[in-house]
Structures are given as structure tokens and as C-alpha cells.
C-alpha positions, 0 to 999 in steps of 0.5 A: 276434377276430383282432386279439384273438388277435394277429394284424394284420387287414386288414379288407376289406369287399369281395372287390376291396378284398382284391385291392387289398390283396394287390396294394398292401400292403408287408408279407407277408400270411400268412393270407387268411381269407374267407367263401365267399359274397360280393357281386362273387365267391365265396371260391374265386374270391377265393383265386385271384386272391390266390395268383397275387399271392402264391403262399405265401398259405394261405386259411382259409374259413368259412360259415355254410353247411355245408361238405358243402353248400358242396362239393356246389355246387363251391365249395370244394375238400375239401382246402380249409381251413374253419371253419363260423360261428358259432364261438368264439374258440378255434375260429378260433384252433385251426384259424388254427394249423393251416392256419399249421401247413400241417395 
């Protein structure tokens, strides 16, 4: 959906392979876009360890779990970007502008 939306996709399958790419990648990375359940750490987790190599990142969660349900168990912050699966094209592309908008 990204790619189709114009955006570069540094698809990551794993959350070390993300860090890898935020350590290793030449170009500016804009946009971190993670679920907030995954194997090896959680997508807050992720967001720390990217926005101390790259303070400037914005972040941009989303699940298929509820975000109330999400930040009863501290995963998420509430003032925290997210987008709850599954959505549609116009959906990520709405909230992708609005978190790059700093909304």
C-alpha cells in the first residue's frame, strides 16, 4: 500500500532487521510505520531504539488490536500515532499525512 501511495518501503521482517536498517541506511528515513505486537520487541520498544539513531523520525503504529486495549496494557502512549487494521488505502494514506504533517 505504501509503495502504491509513493512512498520508498524498507520492508523489515523483523524489528533488528528495522534497527539494522536505521543504523546502516544512507538515505533519510522519514516515517517508521510498525505493528505494535512482534516477535523479539513491542513497536514502542522499536520506536525507542530507532528515535535514539534518528531523533527526527515520526512513528506511525497500528494493530489489529484496539488501541484503548493497547494502552491499558502500556504499550502505547496516548499521544502516539495509530491506525487500527485492517484499514484501507485512503486510511493509512489520511493518517501517513497527518503524522508527516506533525497533527
Amino acid at each position: 500500500m505504501l509503495e502504491e501511495l509513493g512512498y520508498t518501503v524498507l520492508p523489515a521482517s523483523t524489528p533488528n532487521e528495522a534497527v539494522k536498517y536505521a543504523k546502516e541506511y544512507k538515505q533519510k528515513i522519514i516515517i517508521l510505520v510498525t505493528d505494535v505486537i512482534m516477535p523479539e520487541m513491542n513497536g514502542a520498544d522499536l520506536a525507542k531504539v530507532i528515535l535514539s539513531i534518528n531523533p527526527q523520525l515520526k512513528c506511525l503504529f497500528m494493530s489489529g488490536y484496539t488501541a484503548d486495549a493497547i494502552s491499558r496494557h502500556g504499550v502505547l502512549d496516548e499521544k502516539v500515532h495509530f491506525i487500527q487494521k485492517p484499514f484501507s488505502l485512503f486510511a493509512i494514506a489520511s493518517k501517513l499525512r497527518e503524522v508527516l504533517d506533525g497533527k
